[in-house]
N, C-alpha and C positions, 0 to 999 in steps of 0.2 A: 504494500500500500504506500503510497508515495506521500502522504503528510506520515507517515510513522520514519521512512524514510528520510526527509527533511527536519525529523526533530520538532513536529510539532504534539505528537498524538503518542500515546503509547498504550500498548495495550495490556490486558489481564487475563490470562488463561483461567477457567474454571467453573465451577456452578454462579457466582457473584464475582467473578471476571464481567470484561467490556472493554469498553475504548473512554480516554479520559485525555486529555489536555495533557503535553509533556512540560508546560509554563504558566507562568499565570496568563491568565487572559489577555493581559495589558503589556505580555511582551509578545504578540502575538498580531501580524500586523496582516492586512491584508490582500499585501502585494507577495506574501510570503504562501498564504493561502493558495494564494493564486496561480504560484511561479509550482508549487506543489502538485497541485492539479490539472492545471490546463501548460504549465510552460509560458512562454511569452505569448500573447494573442494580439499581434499589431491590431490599430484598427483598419490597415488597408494591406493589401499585401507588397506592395509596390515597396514600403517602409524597410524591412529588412532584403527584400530584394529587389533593388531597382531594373534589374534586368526587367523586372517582371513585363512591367508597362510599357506602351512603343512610345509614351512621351515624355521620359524617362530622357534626359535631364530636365527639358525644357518645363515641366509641366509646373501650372501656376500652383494646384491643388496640395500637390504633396508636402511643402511647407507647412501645407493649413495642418495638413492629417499627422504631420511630424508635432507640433505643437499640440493639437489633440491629444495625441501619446502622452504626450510629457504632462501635461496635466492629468490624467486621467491616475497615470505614473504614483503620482505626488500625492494624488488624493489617495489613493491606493498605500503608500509607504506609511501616508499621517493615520491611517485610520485601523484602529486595532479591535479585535474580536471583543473585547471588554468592551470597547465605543458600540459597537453593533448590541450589545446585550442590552446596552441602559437605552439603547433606542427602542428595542425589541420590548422592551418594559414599559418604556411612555406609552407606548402605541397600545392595537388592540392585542387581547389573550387569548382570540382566534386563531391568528398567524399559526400555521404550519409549516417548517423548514424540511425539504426529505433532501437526504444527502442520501 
């Protein structure tokens, strides 16, 4: 499993075994979630591969989609699974999360 893998998750063999957080929640970021599960997910493909696109260099777009990244990046690094919990708490106690 690749967050046990990454150091974020560990697990417990037996009747009252499971899976449990390897940190406190609040070192636990979720660009790290991220990078665990899916790897990097540009948001265009052109991004890590410029070959990709035929207007590749010229192209006005890809700046924009490069700065996209980078915020997206940032917000991703600042925001840690403890932040996601006290939001998950403000809000409704309907919410259902299936991993």
């Amino acid at each position: 499993m690749a967050l046990r893998k990454e150091g974020l998750i560990k697990s417990i063999r037996g009747p009252k075994g499971g899976h449990m957080l390897a940190k406190p929640p609040a070192q636990i970021t979720m660009a790290q979630v991220m990078q665990a599960l899916e790897g990097y997910v540009p948001p265009m493909e052109c991004l890590p591969n410029p070959d990709f696109c035929k207007l590749t260099p010229g192209c006005a777009l890809r700046e924009v989609w490069r700065e996209i990244d980078e915020l997206t990046q940032r917000i991703l690094i600042s925001t840690t699974v403890e932040e996601l919990a006290q939001r998950h708490r403000v809000g409704t106690t309907e919410t259902m999360y299936y991993i």
